[in-house]
C-alpha positions as CSV (number, residue, x, y, z in Angstrom):
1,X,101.9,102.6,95.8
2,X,103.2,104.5,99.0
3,X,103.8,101.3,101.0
4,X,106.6,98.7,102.0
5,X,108.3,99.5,98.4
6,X,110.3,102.9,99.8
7,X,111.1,100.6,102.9
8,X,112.7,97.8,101.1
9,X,113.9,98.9,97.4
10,X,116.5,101.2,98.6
11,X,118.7,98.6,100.0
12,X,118.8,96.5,96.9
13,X,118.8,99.5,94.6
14,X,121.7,101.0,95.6
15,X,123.6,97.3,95.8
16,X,123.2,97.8,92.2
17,X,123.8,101.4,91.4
18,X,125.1,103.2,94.7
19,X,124.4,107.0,94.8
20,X,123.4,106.5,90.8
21,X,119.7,104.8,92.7
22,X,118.6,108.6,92.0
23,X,119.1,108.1,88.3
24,X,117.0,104.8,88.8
25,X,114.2,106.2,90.4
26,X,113.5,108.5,87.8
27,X,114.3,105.8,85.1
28,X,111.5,104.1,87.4
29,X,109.4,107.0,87.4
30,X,109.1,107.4,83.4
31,X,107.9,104.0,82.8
32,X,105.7,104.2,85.4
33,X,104.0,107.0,83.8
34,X,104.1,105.5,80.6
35,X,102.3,102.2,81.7
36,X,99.6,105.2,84.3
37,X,99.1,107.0,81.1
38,X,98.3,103.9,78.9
39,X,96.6,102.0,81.6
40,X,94.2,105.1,81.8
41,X,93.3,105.1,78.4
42,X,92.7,101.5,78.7
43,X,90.3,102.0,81.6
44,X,88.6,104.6,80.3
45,X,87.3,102.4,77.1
46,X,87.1,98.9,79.2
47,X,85.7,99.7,82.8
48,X,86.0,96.4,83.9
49,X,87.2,93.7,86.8
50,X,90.7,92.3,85.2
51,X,93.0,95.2,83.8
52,X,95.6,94.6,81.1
53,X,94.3,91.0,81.0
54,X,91.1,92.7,79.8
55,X,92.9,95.1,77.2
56,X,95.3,92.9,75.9
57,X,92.3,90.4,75.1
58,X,90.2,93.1,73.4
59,X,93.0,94.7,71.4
60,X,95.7,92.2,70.9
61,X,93.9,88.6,71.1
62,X,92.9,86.3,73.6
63,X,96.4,84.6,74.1
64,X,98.1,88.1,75.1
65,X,95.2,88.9,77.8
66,X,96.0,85.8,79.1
67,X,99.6,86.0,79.3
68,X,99.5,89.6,81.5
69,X,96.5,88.0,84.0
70,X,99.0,85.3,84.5
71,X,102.3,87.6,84.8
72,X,100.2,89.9,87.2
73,X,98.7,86.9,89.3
74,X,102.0,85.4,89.8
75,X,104.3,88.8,89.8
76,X,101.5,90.1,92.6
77,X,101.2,86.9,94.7
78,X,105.1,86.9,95.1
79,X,104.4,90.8,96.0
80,X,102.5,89.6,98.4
81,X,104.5,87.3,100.2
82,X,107.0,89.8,99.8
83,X,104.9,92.2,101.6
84,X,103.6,89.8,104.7
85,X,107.3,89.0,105.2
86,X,108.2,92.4,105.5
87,X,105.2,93.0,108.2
88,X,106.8,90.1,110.4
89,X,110.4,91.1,109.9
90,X,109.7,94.9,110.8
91,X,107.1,93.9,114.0
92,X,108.1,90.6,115.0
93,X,111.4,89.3,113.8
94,X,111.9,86.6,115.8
95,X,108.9,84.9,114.5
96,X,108.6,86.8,111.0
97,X,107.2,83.7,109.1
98,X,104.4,82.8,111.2
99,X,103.4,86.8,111.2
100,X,103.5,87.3,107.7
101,X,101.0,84.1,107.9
102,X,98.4,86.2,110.6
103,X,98.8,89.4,108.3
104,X,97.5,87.2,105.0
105,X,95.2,85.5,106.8
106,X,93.6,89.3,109.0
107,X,93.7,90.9,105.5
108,X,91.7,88.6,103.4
109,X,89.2,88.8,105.6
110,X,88.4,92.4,105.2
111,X,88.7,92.1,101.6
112,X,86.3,89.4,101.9
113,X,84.1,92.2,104.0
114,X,84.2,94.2,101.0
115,X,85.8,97.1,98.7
116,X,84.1,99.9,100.9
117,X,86.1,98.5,104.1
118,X,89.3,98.0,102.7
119,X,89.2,101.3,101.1
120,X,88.7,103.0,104.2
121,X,91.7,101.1,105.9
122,X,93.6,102.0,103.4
123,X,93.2,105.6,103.6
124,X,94.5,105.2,107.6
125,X,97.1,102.8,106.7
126,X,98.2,105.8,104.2
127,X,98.1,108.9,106.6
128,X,100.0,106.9,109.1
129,X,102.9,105.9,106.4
130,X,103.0,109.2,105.3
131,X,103.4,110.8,108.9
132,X,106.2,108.5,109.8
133,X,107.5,109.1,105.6
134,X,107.7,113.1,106.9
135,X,109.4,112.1,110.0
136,X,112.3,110.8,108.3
137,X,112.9,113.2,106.1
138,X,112.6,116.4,108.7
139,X,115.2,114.6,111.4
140,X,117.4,113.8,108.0
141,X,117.6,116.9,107.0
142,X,120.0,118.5,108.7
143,X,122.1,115.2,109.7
144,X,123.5,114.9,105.3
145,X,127.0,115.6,106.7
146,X,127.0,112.2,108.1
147,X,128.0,110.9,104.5
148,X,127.0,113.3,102.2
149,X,125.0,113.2,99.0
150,X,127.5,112.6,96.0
151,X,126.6,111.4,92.5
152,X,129.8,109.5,91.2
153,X,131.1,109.4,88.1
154,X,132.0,106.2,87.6
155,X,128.0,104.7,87.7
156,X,127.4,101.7,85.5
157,X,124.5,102.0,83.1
158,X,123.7,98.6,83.9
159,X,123.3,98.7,87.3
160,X,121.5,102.6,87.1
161,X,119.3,100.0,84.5
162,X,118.7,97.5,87.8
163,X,118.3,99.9,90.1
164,X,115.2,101.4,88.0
165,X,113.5,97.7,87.6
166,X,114.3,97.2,91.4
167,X,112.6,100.8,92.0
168,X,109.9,100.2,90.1
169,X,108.6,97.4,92.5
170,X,107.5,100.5,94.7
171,X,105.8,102.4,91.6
172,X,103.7,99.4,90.5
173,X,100.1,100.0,92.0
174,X,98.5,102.5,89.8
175,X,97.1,99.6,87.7
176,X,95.4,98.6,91.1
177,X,93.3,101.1,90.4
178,X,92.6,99.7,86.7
179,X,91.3,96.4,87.9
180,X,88.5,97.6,90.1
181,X,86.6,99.2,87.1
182,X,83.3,97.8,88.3
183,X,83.5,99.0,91.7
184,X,84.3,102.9,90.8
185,X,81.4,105.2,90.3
186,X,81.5,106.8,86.8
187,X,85.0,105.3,85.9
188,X,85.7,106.7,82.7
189,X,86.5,110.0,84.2
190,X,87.6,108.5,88.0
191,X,90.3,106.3,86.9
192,X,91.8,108.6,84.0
193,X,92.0,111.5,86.7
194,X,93.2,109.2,90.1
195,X,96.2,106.7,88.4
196,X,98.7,110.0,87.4
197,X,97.6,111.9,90.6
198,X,98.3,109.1,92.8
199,X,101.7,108.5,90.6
200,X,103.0,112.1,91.2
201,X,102.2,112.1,94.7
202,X,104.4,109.1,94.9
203,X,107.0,110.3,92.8
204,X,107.2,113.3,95.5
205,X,107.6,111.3,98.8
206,X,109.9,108.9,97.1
207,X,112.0,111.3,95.9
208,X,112.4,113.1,99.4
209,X,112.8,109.8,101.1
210,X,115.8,108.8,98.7
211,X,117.3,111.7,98.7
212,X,117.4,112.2,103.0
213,X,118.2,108.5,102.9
214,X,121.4,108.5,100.5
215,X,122.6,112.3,102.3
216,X,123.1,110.3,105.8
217,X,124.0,106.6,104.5
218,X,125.9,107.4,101.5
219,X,125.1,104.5,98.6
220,X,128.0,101.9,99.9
221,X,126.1,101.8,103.6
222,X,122.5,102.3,102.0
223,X,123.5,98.9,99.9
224,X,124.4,97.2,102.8
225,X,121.4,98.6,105.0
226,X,119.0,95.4,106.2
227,X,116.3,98.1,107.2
228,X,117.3,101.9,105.4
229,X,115.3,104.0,106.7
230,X,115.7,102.9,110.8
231,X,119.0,102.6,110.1
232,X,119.6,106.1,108.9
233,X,117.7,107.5,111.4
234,X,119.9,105.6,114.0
235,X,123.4,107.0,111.9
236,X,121.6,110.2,112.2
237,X,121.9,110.1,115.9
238,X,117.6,109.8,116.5
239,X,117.7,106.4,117.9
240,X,114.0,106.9,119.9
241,X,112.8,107.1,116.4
242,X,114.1,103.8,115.2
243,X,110.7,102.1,116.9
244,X,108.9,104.7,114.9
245,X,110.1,104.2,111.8
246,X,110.0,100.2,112.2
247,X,106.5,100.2,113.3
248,X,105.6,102.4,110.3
249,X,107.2,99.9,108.2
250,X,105.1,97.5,109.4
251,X,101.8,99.4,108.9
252,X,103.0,100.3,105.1
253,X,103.7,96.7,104.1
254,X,100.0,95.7,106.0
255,X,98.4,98.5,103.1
256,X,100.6,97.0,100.5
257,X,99.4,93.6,101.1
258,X,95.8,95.4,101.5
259,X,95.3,96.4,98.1
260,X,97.7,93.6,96.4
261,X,95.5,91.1,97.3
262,X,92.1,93.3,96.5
263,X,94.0,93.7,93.0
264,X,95.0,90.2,92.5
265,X,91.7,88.5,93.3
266,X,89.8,90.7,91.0
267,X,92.1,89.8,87.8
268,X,91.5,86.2,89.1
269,X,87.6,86.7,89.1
270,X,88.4,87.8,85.3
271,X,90.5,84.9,84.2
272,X,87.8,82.8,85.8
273,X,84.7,84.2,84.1
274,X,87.0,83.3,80.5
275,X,87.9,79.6,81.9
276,X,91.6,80.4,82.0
277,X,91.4,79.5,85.8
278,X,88.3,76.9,87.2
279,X,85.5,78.1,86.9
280,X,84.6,78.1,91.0
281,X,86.8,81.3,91.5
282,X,84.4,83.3,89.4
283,X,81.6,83.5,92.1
284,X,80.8,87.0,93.5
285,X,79.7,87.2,97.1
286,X,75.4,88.3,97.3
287,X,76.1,90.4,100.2
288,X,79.1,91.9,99.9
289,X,80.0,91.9,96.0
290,X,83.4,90.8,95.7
291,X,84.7,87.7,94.2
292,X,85.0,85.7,97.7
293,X,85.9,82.4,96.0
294,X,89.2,84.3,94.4
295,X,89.8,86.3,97.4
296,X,90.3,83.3,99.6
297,X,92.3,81.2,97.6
298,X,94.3,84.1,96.7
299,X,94.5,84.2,100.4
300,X,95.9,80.7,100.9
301,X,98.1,80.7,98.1
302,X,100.2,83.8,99.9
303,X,99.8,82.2,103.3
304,X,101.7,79.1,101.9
305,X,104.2,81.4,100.5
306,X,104.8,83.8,103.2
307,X,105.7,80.5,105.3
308,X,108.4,79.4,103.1
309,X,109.9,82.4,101.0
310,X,112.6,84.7,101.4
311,X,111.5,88.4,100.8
312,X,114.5,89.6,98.7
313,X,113.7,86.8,96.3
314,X,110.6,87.8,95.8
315,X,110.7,91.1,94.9
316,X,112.8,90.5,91.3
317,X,111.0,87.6,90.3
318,X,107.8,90.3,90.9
319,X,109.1,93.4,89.1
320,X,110.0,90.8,85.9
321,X,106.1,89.5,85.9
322,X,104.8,93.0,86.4
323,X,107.1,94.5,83.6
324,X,106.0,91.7,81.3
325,X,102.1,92.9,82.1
326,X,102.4,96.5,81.8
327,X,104.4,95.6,78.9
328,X,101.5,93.8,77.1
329,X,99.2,97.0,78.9
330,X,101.6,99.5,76.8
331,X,101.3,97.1,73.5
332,X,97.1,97.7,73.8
333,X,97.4,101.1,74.2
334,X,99.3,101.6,71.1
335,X,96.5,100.2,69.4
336,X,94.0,102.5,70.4
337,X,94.9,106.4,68.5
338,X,97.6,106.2,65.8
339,X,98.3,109.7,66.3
340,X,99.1,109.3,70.3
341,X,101.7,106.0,69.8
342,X,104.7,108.0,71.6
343,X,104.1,107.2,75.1
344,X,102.6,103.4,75.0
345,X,105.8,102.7,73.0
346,X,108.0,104.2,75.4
347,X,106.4,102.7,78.1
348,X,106.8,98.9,76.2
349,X,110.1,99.6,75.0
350,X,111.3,100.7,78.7
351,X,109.4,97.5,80.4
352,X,111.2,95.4,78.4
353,X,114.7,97.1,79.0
354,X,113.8,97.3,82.6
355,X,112.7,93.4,82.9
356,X,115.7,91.9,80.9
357,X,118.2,94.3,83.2
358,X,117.1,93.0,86.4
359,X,119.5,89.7,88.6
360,X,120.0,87.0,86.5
361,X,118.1,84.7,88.8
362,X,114.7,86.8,88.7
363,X,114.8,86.9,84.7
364,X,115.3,83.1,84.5
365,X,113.0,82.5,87.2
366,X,110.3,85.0,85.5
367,X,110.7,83.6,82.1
368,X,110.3,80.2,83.7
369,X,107.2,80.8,85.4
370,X,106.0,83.1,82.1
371,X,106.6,80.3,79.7
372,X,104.7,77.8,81.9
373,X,101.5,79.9,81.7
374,X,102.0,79.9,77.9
375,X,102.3,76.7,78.1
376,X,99.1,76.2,80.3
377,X,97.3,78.0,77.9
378,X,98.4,76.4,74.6
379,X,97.0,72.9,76.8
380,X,94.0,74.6,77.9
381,X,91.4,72.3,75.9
382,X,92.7,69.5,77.4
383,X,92.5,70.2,81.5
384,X,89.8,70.5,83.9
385,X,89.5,74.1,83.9
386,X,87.7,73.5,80.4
């Protein structure tokens, strides 16, 4: 979770909501713990490769598993583009495209190397982000005079509403965690204990980042901000650490990109092993016990769209698909106590308010793509992956 999200989801945030982003964040935050706290429980009883594609098929039917594999394969590979483009704008702008290309292509191989490996680099990627995270926030500090921190009273509802789905972009990992329930040692007490620990944490930094952010920038120049956090460093009158920050940037949207695709080709490797997807991507490496076949193509897939996306576009059409999965995640959970129904049905209620609140052009362009996996699915019997 602590990764490119804080870098990029201020800027459009506060487009929607200005100062009122705070609001949003914690909007952001409460679903998020919603859809941790469901997707634990989930884990807990099914310890297995897929997530919610695996709970909504056990508690709600086959056709509603299918649906969130589908919203998170497509939400997450646009996250993922999303993510190399943000390595090559922050390191190399000039040539950002053909950067965010090398990033897909150097990170799919260590996947393909194994969990073990790209769980260590992810721990370094982390320290690192969180060092240059505490940077910002100590030279902001005493630089909020600049614009000042204000919460007007004029904020729209609707765009406090946007700002939250736009947030939540840089919330949505915890279910990462979910999906690699065959490759976690004794996962019924692991995962239940790591998704609202690693939630909090980020709840913390994001909060601090925000907050230092919006008291230099104010929320008319954080909306208009190409790169927040170097930018309000530079306002701040720290311009030396402008590289820093940029560079850190970088390194956060390399560990996003890390575990997105780790995540994405495991709840491939499910929807393979049910011959939703062909059959060929269900094969787990001998050696190194990941699902190679899914990782690479995974791989491709990104590649292809890191070369011809735009990152902002990206990152709506994403939150819609991942709202709709932890939305079907939340529906499960309800299923599961009768006497614990408060929080799955806040969670679904706010994905759902969250999803059909975002730009125009993301919800038409997720309820596009949505539909043509339902669509897929209902013609199933009839295609190759049969």
């Amino acid at each position: 979770m602590i990764g490119a999200g804080i870098f990029v989801a201020l800027g459009p945030a506060a487009a929607a909501a200005g100062s009122g982003l705070l609001f949003g964040l914690a909007g952001a935050a409460v679903v998020a713990y919603c859809n941790a706290n469901s997707s634990a429980r989930l884990a807990a009883v099914y310890p297995q490769s897929g997530g919610t594609y695996v709970y909504g098929r056990e508690r709600l039917g086959d056709f509603w598993g299918y649906t969130a594999g589908w919203s998170f394969i497509v939400g997450k590979t646009a996250s993922c583009a999303a993510m190399a483009l943000t390595v090559g704008i922050y390191a190399y702008p000039q040539y950002a495209h053909a950067v965010a290309v090398a990033a897909v292509v150097a990170l799919t191989a260590v996947n393909y190397a194994g969990v073990q490996k790209s769980a260590l680099l992810t721990r370094i990627i982390v320290a690192i982000v969180l060092a240059v995270l505490a940077a910002v926030v100590v030279v902001l500090a005493g630089a909020g005079e600049a614009a000042g921190l204000s919460l007007h009273t004029d904020i729209s509802p609707a765009g406090v509403l946007q700002a939250a789905g736009l947030l939540f972009f840089a919330f949505a990992g915890y279910a990462r965690i979910a999906t690699l329930g065959e490759e976690v040692r004794d996962p019924a007490r692991t995962i239940v204990r790591a998704i609202p620990i690693a939630l909090g944490i980020t709840l913390l930094v994001y909060t601090a980042v925000a907050v230092a952010v919006l008291s230099v920038l104010g929320g008319d120049g954080l909306a208009t901000a190409t790169a927040p956090l170097a930018d309000a460093v530079t306002a701040a009158g720290h311009l030396q650490l402008a590289p820093l920050v940029r560079a850190g940037a970088a390194v956060a949207a390399l560990g996003s990109l890390l575990a997105l695709v780790l995540g994405v080709s495991r709840t491939t490797l499910a929807m393979a092993r049910d011959r939703h997807l062909p059959a060929f991507l269900a094969a787990v490496h001998p050696r190194f016990g990941g699902p190679h076949r899914a990782e690479v193509a995974v791989g491709v897939i990104v590649a292809v769209l890191a070369a011809l996306l735009d990152v902002r576009a990206a990152i709506g059409f994403s939150s819609f698909a991942v709202l709709v999965y932890y939305a079907i995640a939340n529906a499960a959970a309800w299923t599961l106590r009768p006497r614990r129904r408060l929080v799955p049905a806040a969670g679904l209620a706010g994905c759902l308010v969250l999803a059909f609140t975002l730009p125009v052009a993301s919800v038409l362009a997720g309820c596009g793509v949505v539909g043509l996996g339902a669509a897929l699915y209902a013609g199933r019997r009839f295609t190759v992956f049969r």
